[in-house]
C-alpha positions in Angstrom: -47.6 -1.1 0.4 -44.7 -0.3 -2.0 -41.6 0.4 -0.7 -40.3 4.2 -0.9 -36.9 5.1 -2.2 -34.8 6.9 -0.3 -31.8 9.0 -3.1 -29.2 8.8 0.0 -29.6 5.4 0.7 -29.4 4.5 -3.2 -26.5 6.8 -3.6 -24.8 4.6 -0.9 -26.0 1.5 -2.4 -25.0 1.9 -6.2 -23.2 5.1 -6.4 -19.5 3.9 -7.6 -20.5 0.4 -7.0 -18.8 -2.1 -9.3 -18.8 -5.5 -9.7 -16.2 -8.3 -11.2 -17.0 -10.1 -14.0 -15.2 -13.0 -12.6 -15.0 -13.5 -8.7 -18.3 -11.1 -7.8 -16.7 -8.9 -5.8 -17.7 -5.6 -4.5 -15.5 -2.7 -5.4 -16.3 1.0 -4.5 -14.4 3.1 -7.6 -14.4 6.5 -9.6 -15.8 5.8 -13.2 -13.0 7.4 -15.3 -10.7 5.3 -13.5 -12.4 1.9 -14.1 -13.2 2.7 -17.6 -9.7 3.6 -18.3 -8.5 0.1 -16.5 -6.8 1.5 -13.7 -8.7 -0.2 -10.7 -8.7 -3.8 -10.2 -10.3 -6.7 -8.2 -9.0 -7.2 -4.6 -9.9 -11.0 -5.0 -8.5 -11.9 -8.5 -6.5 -8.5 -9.6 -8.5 -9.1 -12.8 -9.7 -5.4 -14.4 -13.1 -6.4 -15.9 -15.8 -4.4 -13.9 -19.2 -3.8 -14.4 -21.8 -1.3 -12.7 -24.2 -2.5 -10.0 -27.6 -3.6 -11.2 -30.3 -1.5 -9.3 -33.1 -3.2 -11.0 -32.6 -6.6 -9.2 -30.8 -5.4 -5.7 -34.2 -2.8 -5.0 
């Protein structure tokens, strides 16, 4: 039986869902912001993010 998605619990999962490139951390961020290198990594204050895969975490 295939699993159903659910759009609210996707929206919580990867909505503004980042990731960085270096430690893996988990950082919840507006896109302009990250794009224009204004949020950085609580772990290793580096600013290279990238989104959440959904293909792998569903």
């Amino acid at each position: 039986m295939p699993k159903q998605k659910i759009p609210e619990v996707e929206n919580r999962i990867f909505d503004r869902m980042f990731i960085c490139m270096k430690c893996g951390a988990k950082i919840k961020a507006d896109i302009a912001q990250v794009k224009a290198g204004k949020i950085k990594c609580r772990k290793c204050n580096r600013k290279k993010l990238r989104p959440i895969h959904r293909e792998h975490k569903v």
